[in-house]
C-alpha positions as protocol buffer text, in pm:
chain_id: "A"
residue {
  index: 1
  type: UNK
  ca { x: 2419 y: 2177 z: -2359 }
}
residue {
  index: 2
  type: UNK
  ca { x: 2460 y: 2338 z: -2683 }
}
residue {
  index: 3
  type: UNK
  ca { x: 2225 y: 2280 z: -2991 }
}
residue {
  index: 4
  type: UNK
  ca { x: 2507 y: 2097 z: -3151 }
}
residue {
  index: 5
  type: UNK
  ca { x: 2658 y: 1897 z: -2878 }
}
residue {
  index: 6
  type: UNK
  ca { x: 2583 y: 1509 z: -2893 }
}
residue {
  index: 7
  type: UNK
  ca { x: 2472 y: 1397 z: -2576 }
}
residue {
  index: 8
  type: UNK
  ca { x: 2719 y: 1057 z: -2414 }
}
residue {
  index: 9
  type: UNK
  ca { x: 2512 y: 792 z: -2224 }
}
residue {
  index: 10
  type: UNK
  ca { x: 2786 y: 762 z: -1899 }
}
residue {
  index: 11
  type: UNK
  ca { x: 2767 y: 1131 z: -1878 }
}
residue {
  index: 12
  type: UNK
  ca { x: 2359 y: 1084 z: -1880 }
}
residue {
  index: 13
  type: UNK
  ca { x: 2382 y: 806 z: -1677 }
}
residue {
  index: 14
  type: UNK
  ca { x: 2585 y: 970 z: -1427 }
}
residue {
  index: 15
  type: UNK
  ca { x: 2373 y: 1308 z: -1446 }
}
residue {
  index: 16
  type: UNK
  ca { x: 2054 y: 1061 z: -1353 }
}
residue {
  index: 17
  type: UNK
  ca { x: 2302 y: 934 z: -1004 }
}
residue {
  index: 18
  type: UNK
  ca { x: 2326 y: 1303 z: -940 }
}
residue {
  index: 19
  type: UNK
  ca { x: 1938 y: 1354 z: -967 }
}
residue {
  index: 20
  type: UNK
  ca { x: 1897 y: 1037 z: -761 }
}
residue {
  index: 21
  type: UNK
  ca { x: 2132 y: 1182 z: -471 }
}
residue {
  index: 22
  type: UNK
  ca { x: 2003 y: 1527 z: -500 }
}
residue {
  index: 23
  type: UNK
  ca { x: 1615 y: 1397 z: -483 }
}
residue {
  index: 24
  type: UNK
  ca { x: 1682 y: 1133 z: -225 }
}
residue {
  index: 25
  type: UNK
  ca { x: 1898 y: 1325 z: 54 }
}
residue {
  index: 26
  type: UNK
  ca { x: 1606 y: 1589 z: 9 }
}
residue {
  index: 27
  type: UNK
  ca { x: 1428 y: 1372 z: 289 }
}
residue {
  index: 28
  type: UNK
  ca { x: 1690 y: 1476 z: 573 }
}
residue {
  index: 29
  type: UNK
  ca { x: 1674 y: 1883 z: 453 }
}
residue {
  index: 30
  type: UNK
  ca { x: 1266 y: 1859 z: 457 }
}
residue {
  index: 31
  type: UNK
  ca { x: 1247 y: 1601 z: 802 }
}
residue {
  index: 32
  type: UNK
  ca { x: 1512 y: 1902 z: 943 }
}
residue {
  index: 33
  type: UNK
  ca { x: 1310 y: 2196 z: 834 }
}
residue {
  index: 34
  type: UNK
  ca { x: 975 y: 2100 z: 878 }
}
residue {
  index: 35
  type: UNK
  ca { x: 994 y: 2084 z: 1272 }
}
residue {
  index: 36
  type: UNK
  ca { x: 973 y: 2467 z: 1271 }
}
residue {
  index: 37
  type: UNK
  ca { x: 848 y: 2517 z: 922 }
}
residue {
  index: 38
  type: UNK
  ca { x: 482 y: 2421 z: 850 }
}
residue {
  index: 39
  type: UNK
  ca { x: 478 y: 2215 z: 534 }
}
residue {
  index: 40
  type: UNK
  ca { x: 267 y: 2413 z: 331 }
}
residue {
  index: 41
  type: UNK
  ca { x: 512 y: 2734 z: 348 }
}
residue {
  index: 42
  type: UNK
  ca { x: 864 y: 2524 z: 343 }
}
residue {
  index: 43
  type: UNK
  ca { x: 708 y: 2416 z: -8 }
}
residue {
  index: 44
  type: UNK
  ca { x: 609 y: 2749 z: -89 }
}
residue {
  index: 45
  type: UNK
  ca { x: 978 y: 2867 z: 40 }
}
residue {
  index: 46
  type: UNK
  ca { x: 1095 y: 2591 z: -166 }
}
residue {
  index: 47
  type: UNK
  ca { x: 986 y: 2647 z: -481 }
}
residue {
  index: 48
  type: UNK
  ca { x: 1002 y: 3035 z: -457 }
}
residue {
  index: 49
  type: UNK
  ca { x: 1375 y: 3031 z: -369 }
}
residue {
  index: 50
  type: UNK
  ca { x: 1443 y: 2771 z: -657 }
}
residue {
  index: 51
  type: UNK
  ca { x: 1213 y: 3038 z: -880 }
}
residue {
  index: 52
  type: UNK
  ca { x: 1464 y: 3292 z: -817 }
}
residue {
  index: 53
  type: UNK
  ca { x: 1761 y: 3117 z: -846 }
}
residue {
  index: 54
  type: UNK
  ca { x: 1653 y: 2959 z: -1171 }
}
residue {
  index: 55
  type: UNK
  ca { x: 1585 y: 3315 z: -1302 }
}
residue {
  index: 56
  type: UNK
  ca { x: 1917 y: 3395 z: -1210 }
}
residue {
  index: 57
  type: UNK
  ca { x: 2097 y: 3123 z: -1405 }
}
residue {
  index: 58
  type: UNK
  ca { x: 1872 y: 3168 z: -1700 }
}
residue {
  index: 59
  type: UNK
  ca { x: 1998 y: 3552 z: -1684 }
}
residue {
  index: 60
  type: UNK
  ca { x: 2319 y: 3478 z: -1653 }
}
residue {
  index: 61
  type: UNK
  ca { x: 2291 y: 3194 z: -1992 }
}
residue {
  index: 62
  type: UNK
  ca { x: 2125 y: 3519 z: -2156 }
}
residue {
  index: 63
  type: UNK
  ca { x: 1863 y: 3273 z: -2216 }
}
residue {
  index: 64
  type: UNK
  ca { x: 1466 y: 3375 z: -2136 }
}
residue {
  index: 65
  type: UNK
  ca { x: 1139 y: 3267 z: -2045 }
}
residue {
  index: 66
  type: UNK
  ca { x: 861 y: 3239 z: -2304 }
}
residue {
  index: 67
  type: UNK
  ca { x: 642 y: 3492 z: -2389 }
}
residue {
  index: 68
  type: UNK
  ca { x: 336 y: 3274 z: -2493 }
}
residue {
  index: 69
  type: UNK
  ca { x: 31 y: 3231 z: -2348 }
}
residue {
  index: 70
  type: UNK
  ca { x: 23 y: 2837 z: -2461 }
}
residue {
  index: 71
  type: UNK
  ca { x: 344 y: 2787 z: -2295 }
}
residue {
  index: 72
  type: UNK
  ca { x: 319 y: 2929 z: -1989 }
}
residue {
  index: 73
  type: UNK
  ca { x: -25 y: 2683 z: -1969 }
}
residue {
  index: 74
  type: UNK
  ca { x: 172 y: 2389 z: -1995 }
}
residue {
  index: 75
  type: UNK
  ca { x: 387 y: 2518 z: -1769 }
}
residue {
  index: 76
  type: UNK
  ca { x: 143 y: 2511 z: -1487 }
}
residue {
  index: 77
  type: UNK
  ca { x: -9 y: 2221 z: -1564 }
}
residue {
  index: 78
  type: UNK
  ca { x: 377 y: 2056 z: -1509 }
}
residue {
  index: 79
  type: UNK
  ca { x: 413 y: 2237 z: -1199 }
}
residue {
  index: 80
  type: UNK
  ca { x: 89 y: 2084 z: -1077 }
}
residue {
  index: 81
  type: UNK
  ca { x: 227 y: 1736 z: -1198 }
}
residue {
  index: 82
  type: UNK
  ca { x: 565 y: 1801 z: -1075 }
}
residue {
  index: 83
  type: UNK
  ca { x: 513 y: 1961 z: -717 }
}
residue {
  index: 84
  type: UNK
  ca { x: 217 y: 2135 z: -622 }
}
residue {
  index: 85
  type: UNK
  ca { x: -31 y: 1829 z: -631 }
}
residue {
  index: 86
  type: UNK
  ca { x: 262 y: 1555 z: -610 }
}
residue {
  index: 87
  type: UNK
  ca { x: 429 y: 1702 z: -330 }
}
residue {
  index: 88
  type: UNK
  ca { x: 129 y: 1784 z: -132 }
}
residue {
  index: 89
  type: UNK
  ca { x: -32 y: 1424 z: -192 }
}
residue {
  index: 90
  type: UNK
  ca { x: 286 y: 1253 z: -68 }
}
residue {
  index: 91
  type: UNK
  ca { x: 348 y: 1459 z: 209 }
}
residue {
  index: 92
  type: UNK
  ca { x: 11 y: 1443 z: 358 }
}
residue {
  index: 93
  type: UNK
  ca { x: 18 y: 1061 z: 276 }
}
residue {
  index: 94
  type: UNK
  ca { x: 330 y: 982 z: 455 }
}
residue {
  index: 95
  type: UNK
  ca { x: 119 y: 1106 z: 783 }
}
residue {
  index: 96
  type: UNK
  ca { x: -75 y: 801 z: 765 }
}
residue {
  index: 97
  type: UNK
  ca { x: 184 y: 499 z: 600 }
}
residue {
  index: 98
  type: UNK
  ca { x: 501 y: 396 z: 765 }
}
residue {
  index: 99
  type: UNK
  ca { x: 783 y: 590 z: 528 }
}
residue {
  index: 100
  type: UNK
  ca { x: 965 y: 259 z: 442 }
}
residue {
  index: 101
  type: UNK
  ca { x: 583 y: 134 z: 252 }
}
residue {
  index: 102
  type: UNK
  ca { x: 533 y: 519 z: 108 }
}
residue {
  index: 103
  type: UNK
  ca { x: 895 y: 480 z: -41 }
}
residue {
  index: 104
  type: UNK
  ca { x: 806 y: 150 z: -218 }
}
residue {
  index: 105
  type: UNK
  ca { x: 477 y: 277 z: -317 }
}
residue {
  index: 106
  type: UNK
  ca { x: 591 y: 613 z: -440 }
}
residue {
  index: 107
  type: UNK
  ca { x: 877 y: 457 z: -638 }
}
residue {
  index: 108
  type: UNK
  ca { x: 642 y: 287 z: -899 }
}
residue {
  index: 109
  type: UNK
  ca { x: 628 y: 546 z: -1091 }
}
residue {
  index: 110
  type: UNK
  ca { x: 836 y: 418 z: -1431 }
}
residue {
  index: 111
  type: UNK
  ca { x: 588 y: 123 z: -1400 }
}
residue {
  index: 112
  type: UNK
  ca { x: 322 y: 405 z: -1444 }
}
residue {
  index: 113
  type: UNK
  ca { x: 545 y: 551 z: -1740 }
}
residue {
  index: 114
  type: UNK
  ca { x: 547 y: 221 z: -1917 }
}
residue {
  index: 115
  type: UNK
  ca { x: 189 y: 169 z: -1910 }
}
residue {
  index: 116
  type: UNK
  ca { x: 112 y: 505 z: -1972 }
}
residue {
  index: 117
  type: UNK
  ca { x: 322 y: 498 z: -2279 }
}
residue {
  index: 118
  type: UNK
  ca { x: 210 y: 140 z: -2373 }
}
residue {
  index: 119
  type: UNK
  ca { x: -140 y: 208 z: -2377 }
}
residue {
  index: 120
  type: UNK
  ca { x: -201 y: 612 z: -2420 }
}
residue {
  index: 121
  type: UNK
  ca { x: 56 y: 804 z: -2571 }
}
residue {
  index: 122
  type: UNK
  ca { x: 299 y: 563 z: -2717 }
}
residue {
  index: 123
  type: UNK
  ca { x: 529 y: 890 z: -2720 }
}
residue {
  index: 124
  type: UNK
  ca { x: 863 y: 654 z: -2686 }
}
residue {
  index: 125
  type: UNK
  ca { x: 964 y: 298 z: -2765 }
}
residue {
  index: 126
  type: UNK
  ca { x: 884 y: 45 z: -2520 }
}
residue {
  index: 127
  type: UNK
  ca { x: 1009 y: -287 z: -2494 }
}
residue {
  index: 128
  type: UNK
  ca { x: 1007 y: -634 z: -2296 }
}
residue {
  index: 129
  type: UNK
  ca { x: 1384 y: -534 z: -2104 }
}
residue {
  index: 130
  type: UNK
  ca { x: 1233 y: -195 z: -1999 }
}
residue {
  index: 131
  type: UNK
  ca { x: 961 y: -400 z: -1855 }
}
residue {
  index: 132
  type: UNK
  ca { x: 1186 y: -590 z: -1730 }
}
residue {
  index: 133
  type: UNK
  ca { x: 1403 y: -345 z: -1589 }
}
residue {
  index: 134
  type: UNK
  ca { x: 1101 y: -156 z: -1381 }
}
residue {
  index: 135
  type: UNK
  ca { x: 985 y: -470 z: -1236 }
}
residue {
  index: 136
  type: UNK
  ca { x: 1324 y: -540 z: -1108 }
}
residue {
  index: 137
  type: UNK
  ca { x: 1414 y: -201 z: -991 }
}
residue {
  index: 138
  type: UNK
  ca { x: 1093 y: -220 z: -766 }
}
residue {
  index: 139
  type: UNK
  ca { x: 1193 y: -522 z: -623 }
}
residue {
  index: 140
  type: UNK
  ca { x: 1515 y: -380 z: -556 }
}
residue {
  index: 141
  type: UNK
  ca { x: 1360 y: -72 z: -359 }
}
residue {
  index: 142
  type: UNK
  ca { x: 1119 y: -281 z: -213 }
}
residue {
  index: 143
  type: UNK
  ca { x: 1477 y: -547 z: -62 }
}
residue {
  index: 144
  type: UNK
  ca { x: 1641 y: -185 z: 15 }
}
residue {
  index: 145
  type: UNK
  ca { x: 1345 y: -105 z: 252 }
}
residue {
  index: 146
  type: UNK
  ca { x: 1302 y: -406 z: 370 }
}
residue {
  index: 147
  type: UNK
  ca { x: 978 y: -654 z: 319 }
}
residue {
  index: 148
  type: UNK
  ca { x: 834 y: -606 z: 625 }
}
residue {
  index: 149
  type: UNK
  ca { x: 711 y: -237 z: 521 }
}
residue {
  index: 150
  type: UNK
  ca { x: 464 y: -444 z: 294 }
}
residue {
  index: 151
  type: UNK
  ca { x: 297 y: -568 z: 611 }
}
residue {
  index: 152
  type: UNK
  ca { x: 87 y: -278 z: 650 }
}
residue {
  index: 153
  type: UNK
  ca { x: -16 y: -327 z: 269 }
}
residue {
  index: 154
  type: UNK
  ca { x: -405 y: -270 z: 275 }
}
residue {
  index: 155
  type: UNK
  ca { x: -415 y: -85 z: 614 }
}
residue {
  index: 156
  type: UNK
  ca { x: -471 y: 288 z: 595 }
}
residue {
  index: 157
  type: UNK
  ca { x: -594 y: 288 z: 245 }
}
residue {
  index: 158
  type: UNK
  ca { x: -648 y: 606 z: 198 }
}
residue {
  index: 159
  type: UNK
  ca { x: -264 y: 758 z: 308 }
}
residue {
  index: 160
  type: UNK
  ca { x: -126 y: 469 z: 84 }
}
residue {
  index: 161
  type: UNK
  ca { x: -360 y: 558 z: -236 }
}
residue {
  index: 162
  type: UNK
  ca { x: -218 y: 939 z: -190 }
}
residue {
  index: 163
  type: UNK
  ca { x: 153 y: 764 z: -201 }
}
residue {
  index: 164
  type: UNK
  ca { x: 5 y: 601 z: -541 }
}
residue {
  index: 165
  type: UNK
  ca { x: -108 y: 904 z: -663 }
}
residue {
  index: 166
  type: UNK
  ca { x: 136 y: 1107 z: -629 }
}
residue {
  index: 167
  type: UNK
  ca { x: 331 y: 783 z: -803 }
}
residue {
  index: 168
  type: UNK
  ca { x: 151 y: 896 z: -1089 }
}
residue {
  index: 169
  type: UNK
  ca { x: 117 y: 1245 z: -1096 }
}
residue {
  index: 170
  type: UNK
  ca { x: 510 y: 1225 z: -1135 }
}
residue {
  index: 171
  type: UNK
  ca { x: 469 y: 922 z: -1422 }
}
residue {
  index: 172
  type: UNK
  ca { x: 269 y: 1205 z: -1587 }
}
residue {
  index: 173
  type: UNK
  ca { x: 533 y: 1472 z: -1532 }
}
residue {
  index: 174
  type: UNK
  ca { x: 764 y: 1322 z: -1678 }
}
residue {
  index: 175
  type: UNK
  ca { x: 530 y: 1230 z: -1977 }
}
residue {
  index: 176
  type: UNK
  ca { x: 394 y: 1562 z: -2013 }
}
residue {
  index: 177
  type: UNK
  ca { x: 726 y: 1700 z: -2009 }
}
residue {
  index: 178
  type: UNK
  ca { x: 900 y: 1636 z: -2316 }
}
residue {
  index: 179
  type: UNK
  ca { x: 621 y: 1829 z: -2447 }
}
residue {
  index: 180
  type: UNK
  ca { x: 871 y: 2140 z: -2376 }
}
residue {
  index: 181
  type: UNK
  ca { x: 1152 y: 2104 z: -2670 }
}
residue {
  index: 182
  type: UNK
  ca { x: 1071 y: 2430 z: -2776 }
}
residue {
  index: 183
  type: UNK
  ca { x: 1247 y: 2575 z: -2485 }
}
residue {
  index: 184
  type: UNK
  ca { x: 1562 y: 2537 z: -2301 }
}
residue {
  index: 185
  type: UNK
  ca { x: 1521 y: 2323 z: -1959 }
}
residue {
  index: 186
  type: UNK
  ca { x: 1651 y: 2599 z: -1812 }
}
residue {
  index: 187
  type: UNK
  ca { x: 1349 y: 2784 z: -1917 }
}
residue {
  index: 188
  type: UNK
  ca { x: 1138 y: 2526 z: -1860 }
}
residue {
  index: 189
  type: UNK
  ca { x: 1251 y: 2477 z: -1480 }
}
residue {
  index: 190
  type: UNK
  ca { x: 1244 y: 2811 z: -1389 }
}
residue {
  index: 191
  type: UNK
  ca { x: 878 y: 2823 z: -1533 }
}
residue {
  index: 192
  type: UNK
  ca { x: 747 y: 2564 z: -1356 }
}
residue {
  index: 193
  type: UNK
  ca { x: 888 y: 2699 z: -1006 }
}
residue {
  index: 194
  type: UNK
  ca { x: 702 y: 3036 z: -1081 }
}
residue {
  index: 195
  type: UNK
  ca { x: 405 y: 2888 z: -1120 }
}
residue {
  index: 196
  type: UNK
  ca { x: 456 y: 2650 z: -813 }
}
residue {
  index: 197
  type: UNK
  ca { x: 500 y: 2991 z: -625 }
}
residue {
  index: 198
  type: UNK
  ca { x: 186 y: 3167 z: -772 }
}
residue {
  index: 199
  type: UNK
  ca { x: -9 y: 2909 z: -653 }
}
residue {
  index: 200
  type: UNK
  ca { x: 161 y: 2797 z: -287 }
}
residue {
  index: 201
  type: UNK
  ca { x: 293 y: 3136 z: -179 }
}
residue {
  index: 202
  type: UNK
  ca { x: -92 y: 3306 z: -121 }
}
residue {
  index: 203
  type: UNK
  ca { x: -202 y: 2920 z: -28 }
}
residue {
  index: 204
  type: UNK
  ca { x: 96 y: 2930 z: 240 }
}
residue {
  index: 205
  type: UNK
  ca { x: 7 y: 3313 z: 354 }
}
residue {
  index: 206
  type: UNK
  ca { x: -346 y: 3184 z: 404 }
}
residue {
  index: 207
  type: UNK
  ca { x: -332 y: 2877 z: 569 }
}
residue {
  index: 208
  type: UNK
  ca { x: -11 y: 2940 z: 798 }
}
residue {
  index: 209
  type: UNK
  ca { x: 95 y: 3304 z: 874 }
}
residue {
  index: 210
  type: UNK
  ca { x: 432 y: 3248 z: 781 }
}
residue {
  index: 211
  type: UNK
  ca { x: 538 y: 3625 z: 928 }
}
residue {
  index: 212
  type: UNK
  ca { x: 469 y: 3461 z: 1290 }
}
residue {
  index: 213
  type: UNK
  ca { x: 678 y: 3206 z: 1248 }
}
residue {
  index: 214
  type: UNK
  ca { x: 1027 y: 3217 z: 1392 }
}
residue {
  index: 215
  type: UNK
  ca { x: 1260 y: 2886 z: 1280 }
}
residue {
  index: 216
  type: UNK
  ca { x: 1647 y: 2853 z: 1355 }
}
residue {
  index: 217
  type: UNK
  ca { x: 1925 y: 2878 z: 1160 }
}
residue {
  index: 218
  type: UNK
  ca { x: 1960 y: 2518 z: 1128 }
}
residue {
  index: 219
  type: UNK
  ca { x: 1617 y: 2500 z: 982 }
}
residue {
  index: 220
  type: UNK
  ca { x: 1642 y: 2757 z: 729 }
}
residue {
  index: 221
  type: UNK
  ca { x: 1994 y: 2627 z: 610 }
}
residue {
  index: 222
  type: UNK
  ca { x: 1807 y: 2315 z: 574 }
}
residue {
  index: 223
  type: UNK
  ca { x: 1549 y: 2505 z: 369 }
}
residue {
  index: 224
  type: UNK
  ca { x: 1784 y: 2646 z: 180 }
}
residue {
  index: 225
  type: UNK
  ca { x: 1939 y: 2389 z: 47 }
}
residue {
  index: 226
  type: UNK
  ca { x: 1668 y: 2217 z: -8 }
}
residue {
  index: 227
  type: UNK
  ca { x: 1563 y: 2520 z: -250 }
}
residue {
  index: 228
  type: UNK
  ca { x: 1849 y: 2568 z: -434 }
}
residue {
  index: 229
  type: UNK
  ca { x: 2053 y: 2176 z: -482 }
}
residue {
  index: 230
  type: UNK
  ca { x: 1757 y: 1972 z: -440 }
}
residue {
  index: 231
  type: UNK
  ca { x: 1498 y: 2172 z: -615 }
}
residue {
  index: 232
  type: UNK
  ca { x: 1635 y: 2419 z: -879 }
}
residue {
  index: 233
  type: UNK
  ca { x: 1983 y: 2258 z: -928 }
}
residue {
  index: 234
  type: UNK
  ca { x: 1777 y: 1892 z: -910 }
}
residue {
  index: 235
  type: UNK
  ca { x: 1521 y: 2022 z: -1253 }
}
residue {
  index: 236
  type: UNK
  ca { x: 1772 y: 2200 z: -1482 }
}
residue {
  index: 237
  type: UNK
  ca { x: 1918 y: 1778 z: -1467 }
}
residue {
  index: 238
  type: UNK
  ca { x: 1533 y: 1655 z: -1475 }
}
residue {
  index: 239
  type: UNK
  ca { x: 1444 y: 1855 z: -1774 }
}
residue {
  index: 240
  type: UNK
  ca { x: 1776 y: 1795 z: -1939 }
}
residue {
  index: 241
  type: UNK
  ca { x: 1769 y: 1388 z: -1929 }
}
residue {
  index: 242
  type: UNK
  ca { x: 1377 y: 1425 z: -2032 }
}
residue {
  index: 243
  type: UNK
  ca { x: 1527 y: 1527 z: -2397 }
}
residue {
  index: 244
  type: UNK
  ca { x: 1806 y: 1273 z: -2341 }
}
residue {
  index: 245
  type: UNK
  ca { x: 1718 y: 934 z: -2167 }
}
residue {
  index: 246
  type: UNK
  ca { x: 1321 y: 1038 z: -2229 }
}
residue {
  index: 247
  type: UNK
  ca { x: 1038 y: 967 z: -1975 }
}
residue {
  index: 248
  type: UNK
  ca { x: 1087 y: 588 z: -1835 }
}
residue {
  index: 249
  type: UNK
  ca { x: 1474 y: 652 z: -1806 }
}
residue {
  index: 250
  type: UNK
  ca { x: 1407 y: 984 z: -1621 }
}
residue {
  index: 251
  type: UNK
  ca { x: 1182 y: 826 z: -1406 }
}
residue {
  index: 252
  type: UNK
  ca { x: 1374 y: 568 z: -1338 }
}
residue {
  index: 253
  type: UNK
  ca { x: 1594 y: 751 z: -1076 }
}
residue {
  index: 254
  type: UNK
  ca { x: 1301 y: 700 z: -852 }
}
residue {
  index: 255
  type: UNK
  ca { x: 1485 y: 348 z: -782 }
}
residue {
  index: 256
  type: UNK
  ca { x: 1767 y: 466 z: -690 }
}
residue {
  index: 257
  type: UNK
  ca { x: 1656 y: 730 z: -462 }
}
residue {
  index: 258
  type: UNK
  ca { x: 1615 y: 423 z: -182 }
}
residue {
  index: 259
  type: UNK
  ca { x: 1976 y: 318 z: -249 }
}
residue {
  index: 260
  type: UNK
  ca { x: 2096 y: 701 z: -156 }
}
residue {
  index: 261
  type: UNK
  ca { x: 1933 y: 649 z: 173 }
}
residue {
  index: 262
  type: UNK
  ca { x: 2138 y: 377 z: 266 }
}
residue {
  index: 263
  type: UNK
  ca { x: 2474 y: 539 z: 144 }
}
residue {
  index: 264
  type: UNK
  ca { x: 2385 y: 872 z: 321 }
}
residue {
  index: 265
  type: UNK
  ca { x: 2275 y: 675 z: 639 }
}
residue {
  index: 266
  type: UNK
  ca { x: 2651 y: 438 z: 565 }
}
residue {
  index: 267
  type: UNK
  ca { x: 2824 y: 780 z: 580 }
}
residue {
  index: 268
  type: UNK
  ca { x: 2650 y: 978 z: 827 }
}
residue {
  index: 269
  type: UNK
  ca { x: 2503 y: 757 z: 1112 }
}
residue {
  index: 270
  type: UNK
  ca { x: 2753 y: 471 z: 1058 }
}
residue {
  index: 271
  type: UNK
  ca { x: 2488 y: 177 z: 950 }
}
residue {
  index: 272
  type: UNK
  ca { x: 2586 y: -143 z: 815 }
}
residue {
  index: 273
  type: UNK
  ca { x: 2463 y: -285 z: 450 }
}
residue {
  index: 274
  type: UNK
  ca { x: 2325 y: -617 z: 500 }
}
residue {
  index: 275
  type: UNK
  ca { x: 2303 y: -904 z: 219 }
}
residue {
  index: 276
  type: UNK
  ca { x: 1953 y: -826 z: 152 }
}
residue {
  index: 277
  type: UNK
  ca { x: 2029 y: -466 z: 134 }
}
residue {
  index: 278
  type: UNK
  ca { x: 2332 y: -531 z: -113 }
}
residue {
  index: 279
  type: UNK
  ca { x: 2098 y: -746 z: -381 }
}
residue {
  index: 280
  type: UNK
  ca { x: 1842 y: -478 z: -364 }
}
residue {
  index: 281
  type: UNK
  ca { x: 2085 y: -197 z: -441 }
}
residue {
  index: 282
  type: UNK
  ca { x: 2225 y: -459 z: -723 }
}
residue {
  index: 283
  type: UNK
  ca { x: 1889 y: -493 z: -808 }
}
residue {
  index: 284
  type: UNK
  ca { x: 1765 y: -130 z: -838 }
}
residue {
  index: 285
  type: UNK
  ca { x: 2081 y: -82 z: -1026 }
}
residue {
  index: 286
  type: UNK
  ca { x: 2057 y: -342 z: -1273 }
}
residue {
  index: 287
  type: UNK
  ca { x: 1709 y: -240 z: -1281 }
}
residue {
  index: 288
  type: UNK
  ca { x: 1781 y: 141 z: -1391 }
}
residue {
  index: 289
  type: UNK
  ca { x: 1977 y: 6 z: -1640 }
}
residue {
  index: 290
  type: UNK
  ca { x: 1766 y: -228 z: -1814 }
}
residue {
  index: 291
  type: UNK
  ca { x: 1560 y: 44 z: -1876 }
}
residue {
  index: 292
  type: UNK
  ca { x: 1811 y: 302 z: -2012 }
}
residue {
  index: 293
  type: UNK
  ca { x: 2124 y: 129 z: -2173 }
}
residue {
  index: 294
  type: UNK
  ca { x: 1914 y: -8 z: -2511 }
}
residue {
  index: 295
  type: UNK
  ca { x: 1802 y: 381 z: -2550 }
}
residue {
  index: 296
  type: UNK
  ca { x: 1961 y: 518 z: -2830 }
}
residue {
  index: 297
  type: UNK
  ca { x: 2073 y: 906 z: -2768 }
}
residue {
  index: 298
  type: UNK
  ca { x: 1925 y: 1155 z: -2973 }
}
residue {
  index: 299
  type: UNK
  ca { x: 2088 y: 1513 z: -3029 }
}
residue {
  index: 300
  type: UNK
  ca { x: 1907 y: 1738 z: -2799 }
}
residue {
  index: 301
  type: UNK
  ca { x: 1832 y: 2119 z: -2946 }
}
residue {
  index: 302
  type: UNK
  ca { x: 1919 y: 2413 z: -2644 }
}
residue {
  index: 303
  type: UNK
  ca { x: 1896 y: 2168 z: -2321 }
}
């Protein structure tokens, strides 16, 4: 986007469906891949591949990364916010919780967001409908998964608290990162994945001898695009709609993440949408757009 383009909300909106989708089918690439690809180097893969790609679109935009110490800071500390601590803490929690109670408990993030902003940074306007609108776009994810995944609410503590945390370590992501309107998101993205790599590449040589590994095609296609549409192509849209819907509406694509499920699993293996499943997707829906439609648009400088 162009320093003097006015951003539309449908064309936002629709952007945040597209970050939903991209985000929520990355489930089947990682579930596919990490059968032959230990999960400490399919994230280093991950965010090294999206690294490079990202470096490639920001060459070919004739755009480039800073040159400031400062900047390059914040940069990790997003990356650690963004993947290398959220990733990890969710992926070793969903070892010990059922997936359908990690995917309620890792979609309360814009809850997080709201009090966060509420009560610490007060960076963005916050009102009772946004409230409103989180509340009922958990519900809707928690109808989409179905209530029995609550049942094991309280059992394995410890996996469920990492599902939390890492919850919050994306609330704070997308806090901390509308700290970056200095830079493009382009630059910002591709920032953040380099610094994800410094950090997991030499963790990932360590801890896994990735040169003894030998996966099949079909995982590293799934690796692959798991890299490039659900991780690099997935933040140039996160770090866009952080200048344009701001932190709760960003976030609030974690609601409809659950709905994608269905649709892919609808499209793919054939499954049925039941009534319950049909409010909740209502629900999440109505939910996300509590929270965004009362936002008023601002012009966003070199997104």
């Amino acid at each position: 986007m162009s320093a003097s383009a006015k951003p539309v909300l449908i064309v936002e909106l629709a952007l945040l469906g597209l970050l939903a989708l991209l985000w929520g089918s990355s489930y089947l690439f990682i579930k596919v891949a990490v059968t032959e690809i230990p999960p400490v180097t399919l994230i280093a893969v991950r965010v090294t591949i999206a690294a490079l790609f990202l470096l490639a679109v920001l060459s070919w935009r004739k755009d480039h990364l800073p040159r400031d110490g400062r900047t390059w800071r914040m940069l990790l500390l997003q990356s650690f916010f963004n993947s290398i601590a959220a990733w990890t803490l969710l992926a070793w929690g969903q070892q010990h919780v059922d997936s359908g109670l990690a995917s309620v408990l890792n979609s309360t993030s814009p809850i997080f967001v709201f009090l966060f902003t509420v009560f610490i940074t007060r960076h963005e306007v916050t009102s009772g409908l946004k409230l409103f609108g989180a509340c009922l776009g958990l519900l809707g994810v928690t109808m989409i998964v179905g209530v029995d995944a609550l049942a094991g609410l309280g059992q394995q503590v410890a996996g469920q608290l990492a599902a939390i945390a890492s919850a919050v370590l994306y609330a704070c992501a997308a806090i901390y990162g509308k700290r970056f309107t200095h830079i493009s998101a382009t630059a910002t993205a591709a920032g953040t994945m380099i610094c994800a790599a410094v950090v997991l590449v030499p963790a990932s040589l360590l801890l896994d001898q990735p040169w003894t590994l030998a996966p099949s095609m079909k995982a590293i296609a799934a690796a692959s695009v798991l890299s490039v549409l659900c991780t690099a192509c997935a933040l140039l849209i996160y770090f866009r709609l952080l200048k344009t819907l701001g932190s709760m509406g960003t976030a609030s694509q974690a609601y409809l993440r659950a709905g994608v499920g269905v649709v892919l699993g609808m499209v793919f293996l054939g499954e049925q949408i039941t009534p319950v499943i049909g409010l909740g997707l209502v629900a999440a829906i109505v939910g996300v757009a509590a929270i965004n439609l009362p936002e008023r648009l601002k012009q966003v400088p070199g997104a």
